[in-house]
BALOBA-1460 file (C-alpha; in Angstrom, 3 decimals):
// residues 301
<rec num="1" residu="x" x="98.685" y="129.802" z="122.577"/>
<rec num="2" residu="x" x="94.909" y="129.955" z="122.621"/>
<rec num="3" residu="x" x="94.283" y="129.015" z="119.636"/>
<rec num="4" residu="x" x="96.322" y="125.492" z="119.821"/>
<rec num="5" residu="x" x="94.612" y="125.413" z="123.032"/>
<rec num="6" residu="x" x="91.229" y="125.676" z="121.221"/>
<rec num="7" residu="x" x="92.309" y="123.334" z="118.436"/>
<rec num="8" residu="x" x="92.958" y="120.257" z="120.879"/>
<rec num="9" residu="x" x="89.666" y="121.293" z="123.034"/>
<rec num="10" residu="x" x="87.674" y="121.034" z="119.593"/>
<rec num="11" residu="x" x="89.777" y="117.873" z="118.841"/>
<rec num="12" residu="x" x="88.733" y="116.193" z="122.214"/>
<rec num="13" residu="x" x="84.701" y="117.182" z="121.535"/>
<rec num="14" residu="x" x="84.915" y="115.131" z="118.408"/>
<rec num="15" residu="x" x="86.026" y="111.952" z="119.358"/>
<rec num="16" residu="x" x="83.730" y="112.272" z="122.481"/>
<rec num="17" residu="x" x="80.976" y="112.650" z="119.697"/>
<rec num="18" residu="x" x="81.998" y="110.251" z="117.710"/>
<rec num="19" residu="x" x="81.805" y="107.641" z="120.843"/>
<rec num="20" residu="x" x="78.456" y="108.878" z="121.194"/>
<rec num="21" residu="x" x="77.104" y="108.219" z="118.184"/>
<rec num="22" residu="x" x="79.144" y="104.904" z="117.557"/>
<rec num="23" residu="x" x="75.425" y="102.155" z="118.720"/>
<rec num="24" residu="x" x="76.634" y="100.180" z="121.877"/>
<rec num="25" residu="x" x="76.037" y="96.869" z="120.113"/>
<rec num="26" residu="x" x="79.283" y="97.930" z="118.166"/>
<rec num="27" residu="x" x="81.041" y="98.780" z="120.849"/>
<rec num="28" residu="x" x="80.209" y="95.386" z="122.541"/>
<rec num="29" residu="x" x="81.427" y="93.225" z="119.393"/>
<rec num="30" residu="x" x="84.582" y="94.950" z="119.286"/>
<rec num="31" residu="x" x="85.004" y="94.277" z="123.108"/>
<rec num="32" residu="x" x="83.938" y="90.922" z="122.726"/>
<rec num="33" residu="x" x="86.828" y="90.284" z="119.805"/>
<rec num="34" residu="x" x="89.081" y="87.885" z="120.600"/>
<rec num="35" residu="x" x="92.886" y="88.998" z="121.000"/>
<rec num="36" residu="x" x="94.902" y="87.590" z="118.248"/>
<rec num="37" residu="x" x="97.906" y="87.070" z="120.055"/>
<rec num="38" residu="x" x="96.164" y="84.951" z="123.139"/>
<rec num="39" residu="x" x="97.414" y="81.096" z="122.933"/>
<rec num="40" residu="x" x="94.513" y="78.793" z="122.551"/>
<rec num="41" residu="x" x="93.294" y="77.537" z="125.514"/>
<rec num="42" residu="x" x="92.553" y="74.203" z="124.066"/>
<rec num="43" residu="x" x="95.171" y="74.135" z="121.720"/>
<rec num="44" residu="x" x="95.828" y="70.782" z="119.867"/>
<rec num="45" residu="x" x="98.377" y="68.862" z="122.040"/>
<rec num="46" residu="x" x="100.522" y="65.569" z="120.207"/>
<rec num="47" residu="x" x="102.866" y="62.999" z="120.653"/>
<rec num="48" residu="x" x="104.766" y="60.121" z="118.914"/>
<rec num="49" residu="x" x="106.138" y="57.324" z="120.633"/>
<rec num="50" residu="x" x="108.326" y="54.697" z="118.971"/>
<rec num="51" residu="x" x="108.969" y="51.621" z="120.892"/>
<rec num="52" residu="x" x="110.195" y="48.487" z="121.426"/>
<rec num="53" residu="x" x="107.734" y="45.267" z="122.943"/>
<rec num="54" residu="x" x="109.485" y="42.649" z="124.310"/>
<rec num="55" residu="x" x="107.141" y="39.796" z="123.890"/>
<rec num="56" residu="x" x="107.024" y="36.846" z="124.882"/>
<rec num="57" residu="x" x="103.939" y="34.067" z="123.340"/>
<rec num="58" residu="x" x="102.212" y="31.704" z="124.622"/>
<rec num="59" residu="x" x="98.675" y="29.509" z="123.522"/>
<rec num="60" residu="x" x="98.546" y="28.093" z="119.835"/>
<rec num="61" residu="x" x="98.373" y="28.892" z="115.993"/>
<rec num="62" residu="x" x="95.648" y="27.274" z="113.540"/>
<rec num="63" residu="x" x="96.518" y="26.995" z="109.889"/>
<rec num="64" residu="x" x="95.190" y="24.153" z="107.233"/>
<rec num="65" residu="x" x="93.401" y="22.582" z="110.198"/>
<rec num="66" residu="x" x="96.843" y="21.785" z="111.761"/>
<rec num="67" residu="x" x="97.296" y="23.149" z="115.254"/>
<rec num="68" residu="x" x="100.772" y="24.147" z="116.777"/>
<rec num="69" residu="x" x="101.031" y="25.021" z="120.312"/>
<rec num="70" residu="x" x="104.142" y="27.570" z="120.990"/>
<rec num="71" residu="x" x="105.157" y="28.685" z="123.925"/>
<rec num="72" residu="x" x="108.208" y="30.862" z="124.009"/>
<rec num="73" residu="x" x="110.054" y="33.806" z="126.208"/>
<rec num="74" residu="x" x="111.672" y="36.749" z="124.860"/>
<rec num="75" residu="x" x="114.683" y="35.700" z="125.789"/>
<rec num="76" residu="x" x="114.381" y="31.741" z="124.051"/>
<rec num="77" residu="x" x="112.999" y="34.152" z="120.629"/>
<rec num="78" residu="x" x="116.240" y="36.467" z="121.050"/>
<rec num="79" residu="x" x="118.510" y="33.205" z="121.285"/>
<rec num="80" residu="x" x="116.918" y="30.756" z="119.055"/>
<rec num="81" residu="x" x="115.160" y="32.483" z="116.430"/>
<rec num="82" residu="x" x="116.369" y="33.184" z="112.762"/>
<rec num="83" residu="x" x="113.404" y="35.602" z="111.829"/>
<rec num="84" residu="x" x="112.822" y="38.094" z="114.470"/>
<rec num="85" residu="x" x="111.834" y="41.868" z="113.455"/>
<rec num="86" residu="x" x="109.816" y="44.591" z="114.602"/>
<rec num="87" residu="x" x="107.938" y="47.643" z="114.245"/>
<rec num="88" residu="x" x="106.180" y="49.474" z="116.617"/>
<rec num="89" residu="x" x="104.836" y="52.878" z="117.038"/>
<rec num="90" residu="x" x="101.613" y="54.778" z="118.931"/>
<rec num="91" residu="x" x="100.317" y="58.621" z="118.242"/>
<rec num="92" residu="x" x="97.836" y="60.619" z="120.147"/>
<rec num="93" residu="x" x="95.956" y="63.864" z="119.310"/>
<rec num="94" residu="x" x="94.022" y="65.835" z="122.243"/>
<rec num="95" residu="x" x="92.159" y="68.983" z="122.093"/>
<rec num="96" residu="x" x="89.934" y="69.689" z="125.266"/>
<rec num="97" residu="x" x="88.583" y="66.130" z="126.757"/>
<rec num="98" residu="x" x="88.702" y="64.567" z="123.680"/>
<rec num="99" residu="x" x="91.214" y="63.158" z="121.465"/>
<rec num="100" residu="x" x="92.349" y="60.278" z="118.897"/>
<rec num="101" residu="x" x="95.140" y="57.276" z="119.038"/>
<rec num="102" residu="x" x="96.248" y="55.074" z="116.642"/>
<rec num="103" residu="x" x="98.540" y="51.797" z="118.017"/>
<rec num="104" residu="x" x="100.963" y="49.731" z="115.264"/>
<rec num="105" residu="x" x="102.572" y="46.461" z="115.864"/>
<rec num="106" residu="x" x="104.518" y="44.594" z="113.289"/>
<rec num="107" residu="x" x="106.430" y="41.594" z="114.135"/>
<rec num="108" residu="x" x="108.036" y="38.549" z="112.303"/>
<rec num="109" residu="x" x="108.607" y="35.555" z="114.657"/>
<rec num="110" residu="x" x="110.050" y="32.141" z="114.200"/>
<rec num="111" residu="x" x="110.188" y="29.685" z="116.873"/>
<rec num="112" residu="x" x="112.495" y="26.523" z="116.873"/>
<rec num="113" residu="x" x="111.391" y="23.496" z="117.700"/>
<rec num="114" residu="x" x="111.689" y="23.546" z="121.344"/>
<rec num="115" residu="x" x="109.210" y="26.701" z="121.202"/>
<rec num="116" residu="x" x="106.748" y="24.377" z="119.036"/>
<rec num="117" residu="x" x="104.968" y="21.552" z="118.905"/>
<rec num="118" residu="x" x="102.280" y="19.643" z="116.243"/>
<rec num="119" residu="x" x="99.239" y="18.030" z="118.175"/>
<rec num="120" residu="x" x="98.724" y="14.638" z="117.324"/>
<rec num="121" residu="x" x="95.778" y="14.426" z="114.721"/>
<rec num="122" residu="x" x="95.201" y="11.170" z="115.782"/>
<rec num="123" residu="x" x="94.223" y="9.398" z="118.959"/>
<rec num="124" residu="x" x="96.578" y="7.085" z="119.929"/>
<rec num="125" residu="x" x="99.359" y="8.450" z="117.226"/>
<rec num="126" residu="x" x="102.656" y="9.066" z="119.142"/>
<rec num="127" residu="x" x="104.974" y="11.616" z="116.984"/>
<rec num="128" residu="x" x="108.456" y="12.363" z="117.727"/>
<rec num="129" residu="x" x="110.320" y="15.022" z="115.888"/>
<rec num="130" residu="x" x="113.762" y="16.371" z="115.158"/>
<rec num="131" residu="x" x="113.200" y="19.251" z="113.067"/>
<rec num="132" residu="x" x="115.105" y="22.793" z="113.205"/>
<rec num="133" residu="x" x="111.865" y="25.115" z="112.371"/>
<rec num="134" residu="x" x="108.461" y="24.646" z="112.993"/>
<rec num="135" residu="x" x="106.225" y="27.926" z="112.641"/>
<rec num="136" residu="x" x="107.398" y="31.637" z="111.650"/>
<rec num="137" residu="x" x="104.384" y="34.211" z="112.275"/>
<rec num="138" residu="x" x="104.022" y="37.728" z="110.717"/>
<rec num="139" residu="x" x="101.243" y="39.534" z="112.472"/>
<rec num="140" residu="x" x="100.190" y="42.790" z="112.403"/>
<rec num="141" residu="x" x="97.909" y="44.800" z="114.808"/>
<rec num="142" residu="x" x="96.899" y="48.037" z="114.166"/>
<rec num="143" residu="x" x="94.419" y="49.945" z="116.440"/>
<rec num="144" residu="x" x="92.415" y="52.913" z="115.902"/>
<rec num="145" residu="x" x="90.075" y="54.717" z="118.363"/>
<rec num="146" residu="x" x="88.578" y="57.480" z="120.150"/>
<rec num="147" residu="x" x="89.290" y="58.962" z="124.068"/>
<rec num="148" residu="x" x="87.388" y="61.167" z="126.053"/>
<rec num="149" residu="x" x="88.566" y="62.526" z="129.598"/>
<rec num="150" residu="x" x="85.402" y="61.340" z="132.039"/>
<rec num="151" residu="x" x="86.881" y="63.239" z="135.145"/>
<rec num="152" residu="x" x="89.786" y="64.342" z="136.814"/>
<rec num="153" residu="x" x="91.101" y="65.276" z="139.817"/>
<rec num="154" residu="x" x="93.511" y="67.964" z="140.693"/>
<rec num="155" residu="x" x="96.027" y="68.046" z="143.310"/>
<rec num="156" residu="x" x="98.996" y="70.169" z="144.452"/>
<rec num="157" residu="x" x="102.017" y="71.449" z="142.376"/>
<rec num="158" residu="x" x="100.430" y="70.746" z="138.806"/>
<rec num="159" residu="x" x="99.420" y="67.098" z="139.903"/>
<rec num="160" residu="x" x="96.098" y="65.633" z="138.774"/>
<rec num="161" residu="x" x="94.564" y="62.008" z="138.400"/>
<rec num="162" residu="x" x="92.138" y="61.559" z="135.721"/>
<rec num="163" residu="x" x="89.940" y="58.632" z="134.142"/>
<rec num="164" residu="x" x="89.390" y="58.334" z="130.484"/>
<rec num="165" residu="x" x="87.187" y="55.944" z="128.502"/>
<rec num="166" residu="x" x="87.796" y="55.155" z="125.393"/>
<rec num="167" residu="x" x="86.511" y="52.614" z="122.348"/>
<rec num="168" residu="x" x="87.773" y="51.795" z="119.012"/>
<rec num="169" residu="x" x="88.852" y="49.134" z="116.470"/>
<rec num="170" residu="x" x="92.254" y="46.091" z="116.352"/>
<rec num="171" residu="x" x="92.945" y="45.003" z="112.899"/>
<rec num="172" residu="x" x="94.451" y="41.491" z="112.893"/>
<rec num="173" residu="x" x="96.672" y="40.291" z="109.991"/>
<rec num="174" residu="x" x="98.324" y="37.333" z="110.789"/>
<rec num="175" residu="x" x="100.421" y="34.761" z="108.212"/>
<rec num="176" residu="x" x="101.642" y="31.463" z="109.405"/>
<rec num="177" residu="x" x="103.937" y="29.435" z="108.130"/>
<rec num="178" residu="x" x="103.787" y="25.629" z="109.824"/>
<rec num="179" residu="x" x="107.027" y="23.274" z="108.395"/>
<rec num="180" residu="x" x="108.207" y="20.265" z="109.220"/>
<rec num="181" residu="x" x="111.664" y="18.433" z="107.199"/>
<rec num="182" residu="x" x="112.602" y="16.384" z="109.712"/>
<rec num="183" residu="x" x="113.353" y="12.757" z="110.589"/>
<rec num="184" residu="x" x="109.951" y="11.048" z="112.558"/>
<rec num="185" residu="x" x="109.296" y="8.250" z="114.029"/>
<rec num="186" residu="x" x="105.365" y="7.258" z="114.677"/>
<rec num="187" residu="x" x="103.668" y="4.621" z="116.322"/>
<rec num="188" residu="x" x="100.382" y="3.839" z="116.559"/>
<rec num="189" residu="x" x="99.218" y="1.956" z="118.930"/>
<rec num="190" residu="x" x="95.800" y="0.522" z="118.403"/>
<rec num="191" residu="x" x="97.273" y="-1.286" z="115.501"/>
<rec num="192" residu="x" x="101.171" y="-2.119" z="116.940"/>
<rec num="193" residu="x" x="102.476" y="-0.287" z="114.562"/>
<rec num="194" residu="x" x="106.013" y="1.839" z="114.206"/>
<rec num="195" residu="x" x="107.766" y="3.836" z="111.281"/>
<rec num="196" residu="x" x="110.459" y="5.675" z="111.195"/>
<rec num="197" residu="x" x="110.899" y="7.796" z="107.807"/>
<rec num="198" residu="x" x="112.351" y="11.517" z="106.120"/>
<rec num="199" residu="x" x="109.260" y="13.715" z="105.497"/>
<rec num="200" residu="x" x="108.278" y="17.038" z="104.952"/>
<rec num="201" residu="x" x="105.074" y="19.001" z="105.866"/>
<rec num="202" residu="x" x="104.525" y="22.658" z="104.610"/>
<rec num="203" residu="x" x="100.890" y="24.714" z="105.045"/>
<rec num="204" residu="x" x="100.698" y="28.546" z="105.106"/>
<rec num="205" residu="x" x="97.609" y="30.638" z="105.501"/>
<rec num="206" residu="x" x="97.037" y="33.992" z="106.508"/>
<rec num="207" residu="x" x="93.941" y="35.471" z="108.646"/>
<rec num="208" residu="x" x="92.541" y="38.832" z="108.667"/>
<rec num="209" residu="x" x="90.004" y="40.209" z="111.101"/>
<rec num="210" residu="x" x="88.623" y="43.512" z="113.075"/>
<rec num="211" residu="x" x="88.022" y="43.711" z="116.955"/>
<rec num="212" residu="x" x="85.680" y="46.695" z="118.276"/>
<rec num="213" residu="x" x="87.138" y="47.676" z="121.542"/>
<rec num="214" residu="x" x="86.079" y="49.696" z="124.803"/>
<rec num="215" residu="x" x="88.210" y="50.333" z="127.900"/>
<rec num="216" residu="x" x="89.149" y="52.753" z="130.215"/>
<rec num="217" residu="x" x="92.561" y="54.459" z="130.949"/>
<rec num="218" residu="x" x="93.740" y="55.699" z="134.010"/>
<rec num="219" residu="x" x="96.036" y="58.956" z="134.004"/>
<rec num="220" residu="x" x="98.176" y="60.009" z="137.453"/>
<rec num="221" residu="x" x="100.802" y="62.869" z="137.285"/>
<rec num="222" residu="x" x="103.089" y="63.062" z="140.053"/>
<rec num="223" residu="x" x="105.203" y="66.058" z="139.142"/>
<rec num="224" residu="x" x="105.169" y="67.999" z="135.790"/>
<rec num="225" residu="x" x="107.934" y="65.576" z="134.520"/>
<rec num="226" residu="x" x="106.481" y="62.216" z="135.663"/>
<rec num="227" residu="x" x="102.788" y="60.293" z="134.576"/>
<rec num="228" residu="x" x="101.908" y="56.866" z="135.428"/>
<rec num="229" residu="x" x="99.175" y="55.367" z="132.545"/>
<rec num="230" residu="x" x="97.201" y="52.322" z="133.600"/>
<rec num="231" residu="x" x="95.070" y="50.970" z="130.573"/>
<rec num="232" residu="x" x="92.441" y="47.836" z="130.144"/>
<rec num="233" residu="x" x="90.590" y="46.891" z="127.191"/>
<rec num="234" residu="x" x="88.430" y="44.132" z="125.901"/>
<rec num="235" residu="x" x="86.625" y="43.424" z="122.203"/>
<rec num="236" residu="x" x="85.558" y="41.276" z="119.600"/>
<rec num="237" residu="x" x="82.170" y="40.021" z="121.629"/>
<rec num="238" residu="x" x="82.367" y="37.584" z="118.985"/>
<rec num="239" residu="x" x="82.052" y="40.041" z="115.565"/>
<rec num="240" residu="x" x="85.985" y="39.362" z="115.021"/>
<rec num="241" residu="x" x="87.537" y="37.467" z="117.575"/>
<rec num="242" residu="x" x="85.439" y="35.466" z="120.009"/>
<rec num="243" residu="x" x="87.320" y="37.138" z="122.895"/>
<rec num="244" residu="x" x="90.523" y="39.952" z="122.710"/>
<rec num="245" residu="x" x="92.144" y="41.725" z="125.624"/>
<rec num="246" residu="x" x="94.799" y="44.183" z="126.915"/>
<rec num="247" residu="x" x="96.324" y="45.352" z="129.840"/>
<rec num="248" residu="x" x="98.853" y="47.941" z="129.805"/>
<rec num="249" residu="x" x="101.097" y="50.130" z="132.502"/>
<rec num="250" residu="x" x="103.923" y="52.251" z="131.497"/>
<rec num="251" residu="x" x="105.712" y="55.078" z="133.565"/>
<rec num="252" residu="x" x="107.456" y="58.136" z="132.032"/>
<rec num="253" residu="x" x="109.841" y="60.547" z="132.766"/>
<rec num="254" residu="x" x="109.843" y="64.134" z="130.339"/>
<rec num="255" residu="x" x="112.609" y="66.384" z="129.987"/>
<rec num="256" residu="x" x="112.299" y="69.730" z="127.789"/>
<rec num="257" residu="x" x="114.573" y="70.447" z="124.940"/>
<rec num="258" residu="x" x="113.951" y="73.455" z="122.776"/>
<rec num="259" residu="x" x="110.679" y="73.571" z="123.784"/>
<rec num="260" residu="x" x="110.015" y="69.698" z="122.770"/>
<rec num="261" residu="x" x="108.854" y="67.448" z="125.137"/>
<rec num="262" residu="x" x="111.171" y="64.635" z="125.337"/>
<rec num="263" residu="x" x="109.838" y="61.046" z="127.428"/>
<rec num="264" residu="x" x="111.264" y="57.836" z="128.378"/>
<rec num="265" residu="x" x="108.750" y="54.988" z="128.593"/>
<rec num="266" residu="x" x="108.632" y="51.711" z="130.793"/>
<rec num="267" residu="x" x="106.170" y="49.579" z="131.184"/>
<rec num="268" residu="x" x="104.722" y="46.243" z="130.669"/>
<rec num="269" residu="x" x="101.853" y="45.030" z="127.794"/>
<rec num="270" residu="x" x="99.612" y="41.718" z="127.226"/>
<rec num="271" residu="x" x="97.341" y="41.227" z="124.575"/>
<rec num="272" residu="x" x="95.269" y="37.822" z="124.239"/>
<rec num="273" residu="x" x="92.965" y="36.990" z="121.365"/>
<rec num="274" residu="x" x="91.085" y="34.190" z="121.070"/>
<rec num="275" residu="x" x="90.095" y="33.663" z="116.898"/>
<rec num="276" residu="x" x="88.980" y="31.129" z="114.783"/>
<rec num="277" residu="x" x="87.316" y="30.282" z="111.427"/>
<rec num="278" residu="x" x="86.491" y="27.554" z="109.113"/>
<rec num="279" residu="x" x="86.296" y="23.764" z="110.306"/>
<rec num="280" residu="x" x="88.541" y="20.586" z="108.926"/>
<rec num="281" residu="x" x="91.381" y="21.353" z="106.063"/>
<rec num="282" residu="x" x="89.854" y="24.922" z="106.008"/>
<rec num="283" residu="x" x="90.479" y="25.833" z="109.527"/>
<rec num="284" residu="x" x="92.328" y="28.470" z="110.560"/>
<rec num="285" residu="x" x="93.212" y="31.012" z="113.790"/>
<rec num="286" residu="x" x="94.993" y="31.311" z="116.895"/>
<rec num="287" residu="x" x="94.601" y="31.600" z="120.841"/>
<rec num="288" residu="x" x="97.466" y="33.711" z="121.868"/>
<rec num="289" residu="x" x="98.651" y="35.887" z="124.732"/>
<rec num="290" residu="x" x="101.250" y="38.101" z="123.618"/>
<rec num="291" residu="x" x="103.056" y="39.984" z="126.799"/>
<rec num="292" residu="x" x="106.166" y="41.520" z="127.631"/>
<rec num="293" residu="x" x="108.100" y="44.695" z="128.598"/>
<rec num="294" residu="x" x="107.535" y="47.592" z="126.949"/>
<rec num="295" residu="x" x="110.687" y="50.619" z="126.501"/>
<rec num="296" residu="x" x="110.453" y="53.623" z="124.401"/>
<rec num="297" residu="x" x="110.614" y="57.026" z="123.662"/>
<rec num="298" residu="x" x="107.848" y="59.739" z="123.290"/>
<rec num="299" residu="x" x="107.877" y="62.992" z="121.327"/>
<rec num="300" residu="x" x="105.457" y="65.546" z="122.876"/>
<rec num="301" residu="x" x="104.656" y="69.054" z="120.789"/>
């Protein structure tokens, strides 16, 4: 018995020595390791959302120096048009106050010729019409930018409000097909006259461009299932567009499945640019306000 005794007494004066001798700084560092198992505080948070823009249009499209003003509802597009298609999606990367988005819109639109009409080129040239078609648009906005959280506020039960301000870039890509087979009858009246004949008018062109962006984005969670966003933006300052714009508000509503963050989206989206190049034949651009409901769904990991 005392000799086991002795044993674990001579046991305990060695790692008491060894402590001793082991230089504090070491000590410290291992202290100061961080535990591999502890979730990163600012962990990398993400989310998808695919959705669905309910635009309406309204202003005017430039192409071959020919101007046509549309002006069309969601509703008149669903109805009347015979090329109507979509893609849209937005993602969002955040670690800490900072974090990346990227925005894409796709759309093919035809409007009918109640949604469209050629200006005159002439003074005194009156025009009439009956034609079935008389623009179909492709565009295609992408956006890519930067965010940083400027403040926030906290309140009670996980609540906060917070401002962010963010700047970026809106690529423009937009083709335009103006066409005209229709019967027209023209007078002009300086000179008396008045024709009535079968003709048919095609010009395409397509338009690319960049917008640099700022804004700010307002953040407000009411519970840890529901946000309100508020966004405004505005670019070009007359390096792409002479003058582009946004306004956006969307509520959401998150439910958890399997530990995926699941979120309806409704809300409601304008964008206006104002763009033009080239002069006579050459000229192309457009002067649109694109705006409508927004519905979707976001993926949060």
């Amino acid at each position: 018995m005392l000799s086991a005794a002795a044993v674990v007494c001579a046991a305990n004066l060695a790692v008491a020595a060894d402590e001793a001798a082991t230089p504090a700084s070491t000590l410290a560092a291992d202290q100061a390791q961080p535990d591999p198992a502890a979730p990163d505080p600012e962990a990398w948070r993400l989310s998808w959302t695919g959705y669905g823009w309910l635009m309406s249009v309204a202003g005017n499209v430039t192409t071959r120096g020919q101007t046509v003003d549309v002006n069309a509802s969601f509703i008149d597009l669903l109805q009347k048009s015979d090329s109507m298609t979509a893609f849209m999606s937005y993602f969002e990367a955040n670690k800490g106050p900072a974090g990346l988005y990227a925005d894409l819109v796709w759309t093919k639109l035809g409007f009918a010729r109640s949604m469209a009409s050629y200006r005159n080129p002439l003074p005194g040239l009156q025009l009439s019409v009956t034609a079935n078609a008389a623009l179909v648009t492709e565009m295609t906005i992408a956006e890519i930018g930067g965010l940083y959280e400027l403040h926030r506020w906290p309140g009670s039960a996980g609540s906060f409000t917070a401002v962010d301000a963010l700047a970026g870039f809106r690529y423009w890509n937009m083709s335009a097909s103006a066409s005209v087979d229709a019967l027209a009858t023209a007078t002009y009246t300086p000179l008396g006259i008045g024709a009535s004949r079968q003709f048919g008018v095609s010009l395409s062109n397509t338009t690319q461009w960049v917008d640099p962006l700022i804004g700010l984005r307002l953040r407000h969670r009411f519970t840890p299932h529901q946000d309100i966003l508020v966004r405004g933006d505005i670019g070009g300052f007359g390096l792409g567009s002479q003058i582009t714009w946004q306004a956006l508000a969307v509520y959401s509503y998150e439910w958890k499945v399997d530990g995926l963050g699941l979120a309806a989206v409704l809300g409601y989206r304008a964008l206006g640019a104002n763009y033009g190049t080239g002069s006579g034949f050459d000229a192309a651009g457009m002067n649109l306000v694109l705006h409508g409901p927004v519905v979707g769904l976001t993926f949060r990991f």
